[in-house]
C-alpha positions, 0 to 999 in steps of 0.5 A: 109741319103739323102732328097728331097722334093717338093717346098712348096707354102707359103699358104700351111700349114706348119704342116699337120695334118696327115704323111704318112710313105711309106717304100720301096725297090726296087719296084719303078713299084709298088710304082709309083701306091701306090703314086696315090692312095695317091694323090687322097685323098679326104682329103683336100691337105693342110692336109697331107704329104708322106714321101717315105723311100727309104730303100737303093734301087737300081732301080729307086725308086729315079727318079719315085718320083723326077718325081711324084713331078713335076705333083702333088700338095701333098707334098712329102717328098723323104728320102734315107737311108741304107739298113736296113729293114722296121722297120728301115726305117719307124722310118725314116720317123717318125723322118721327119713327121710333122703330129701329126697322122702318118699313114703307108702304103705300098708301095703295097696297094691301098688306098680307095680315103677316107682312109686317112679321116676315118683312122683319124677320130677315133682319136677326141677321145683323148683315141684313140692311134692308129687306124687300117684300113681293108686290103682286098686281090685284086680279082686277087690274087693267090697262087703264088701271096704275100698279107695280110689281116686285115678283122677284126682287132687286126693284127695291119698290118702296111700295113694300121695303124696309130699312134699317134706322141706322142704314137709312141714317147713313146716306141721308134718307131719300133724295129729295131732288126726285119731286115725283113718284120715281126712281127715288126708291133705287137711288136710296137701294143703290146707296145702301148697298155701295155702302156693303149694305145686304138687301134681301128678297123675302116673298113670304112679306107679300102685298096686293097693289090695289088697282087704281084707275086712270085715263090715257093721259096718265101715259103720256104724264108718266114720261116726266118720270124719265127725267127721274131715271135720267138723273138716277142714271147719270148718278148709279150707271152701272147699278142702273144697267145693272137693274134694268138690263139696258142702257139709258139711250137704249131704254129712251129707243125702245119707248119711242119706237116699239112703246105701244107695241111693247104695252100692248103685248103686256096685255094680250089677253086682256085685249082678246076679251076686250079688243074693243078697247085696243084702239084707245090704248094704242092711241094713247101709247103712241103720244106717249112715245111721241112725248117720250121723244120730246123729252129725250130731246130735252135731257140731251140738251140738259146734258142729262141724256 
């Protein structure tokens, strides 16, 4: 693992009280805006950290944060690790933070300039183990662009969510057996609180998820992620239905039989200004569904369905 970091002025304090842990890959056009919107953080300087994982990318992911170092007073830690999926390197950056509050965020987010202030705050009562922020979608978004939300609370979206040290510590951090960008935000909400650990909703610690453009394959690729909530499920069942209010074969049914249909209705509005572009979705959508079903087969012949 390889690790920079801007000088550190002998005033500074030498333990923050909040580490943001931003994980990325391959992104370094997106990530460069991600860095300011934490640089301007009203939260005082001296209180906070960004630790950037670089999770094995080969742009210049390196060069934009050698260069955000030498125009900003926040301090910025630069980790470089193997490939090996955002779980794994956000338990990077919690192993290098020094806050006792860690905070997540990824590299596509735009934090409001109080984020970091009301994302903390929650935590003066000592029940408080973690503490989720809102995520909204930004105005330009489409059906061909990525993003999530967290409107309301209970998707523990590490887009937006902070921790405990001591929380973090106690289950083990992520688990790295989730490879990709799925289901490994819940599985460490769905420790925390089978431990009696309290997760609050605070939509004041707000953030826009930038839109990021895809190509229809992205629909068919994203059904990977199933085999994430497959395992999740096999693991916290009940937390699971609990959150998403189906069960897992319920959920495989509704993907492979009403998927486009469901998408698209997402998107009614969009799709009234734009109806040109309603048969390519469709298109798309339905050989996601047909892949879904593949998978499906496959995760029952894991035992995993």
């Amino acid at each position: 693992m390889n690790r920079e970091t801007n000088s550190v002025s002998p005033n500074r304090v030498s333990h923050p009280q909040v580490s943001v842990v931003v994980p990325t890959y391959n992104r370094a056009t997106i990530l460069v805006h991600c860095l300011g919107f934490l640089e301007a953080q009203t939260l005082d300087v001296d209180s906070y950290e960004v630790i950037v994982v670089d999770d094995g990318s080969v742009d210049n992911t390196a060069e934009v944060c050698k260069a955000f170092v030498q125009t900003t007073s926040t301090r910025l830690i630069y980790l470089r690790g193997p490939h090996k999926g955002p779980a794994a390197a956000r338990n990077l950056g919690i192993a290098e933070a020094r806050g006792e509050i860690i905070a997540f965020i990824d590299d596509d987010c735009e934090a409001s300039k109080d984020w970091l202030q009301q994302l903390s705050a929650p935590f003066n009562d000592s029940d408080v183990m973690g503490v989720e922020g809102k995520v909204v979608r930004h105005p330009d978004c489409t059906p061909f662009t990525h993003f999530v939300e967290n409107l309301h609370g209970g998707l523990f979206l590490t887009a937006n969510v902070a921790y405990r040290r001591e929380a973090l510590e106690a289950v083990g951090g992520f688990n790295e057996n989730y490879r990709h960008a799925a289901a490994e935000d819940w599985d460490l909400a769905f420790r925390i609180l089978d431990r009696g650990g309290v997760i609050r909703f605070c939509p004041e610690a707000s953030m826009v998820h930038a839109p990021v453009p895809v190509k229809g394959r992205h629909f068919v690729e994203r059904v990977r992620d199933r085999r994430s909530a497959a395992l999740l499920y096999q693991r916290f069942p009940r937390q699971w239905q609990a959150t998403t209010g189906r069960t897992m074969n319920r959920s495989f049914a509704e993907g492979i039989f009403m998927g486009p249909f469901v998408e698209a209705r997402k998107w009614t509005e969009y799709f009234s200004a734009h109806r040109s572009e309603l048969p390519r979705f469709l298109w798309w959508q339905a050989l996601a569904s047909a892949r879904l079903l593949v998978e499906y087969v496959r995760l029952r012949q894991d035992g995993l369905a």
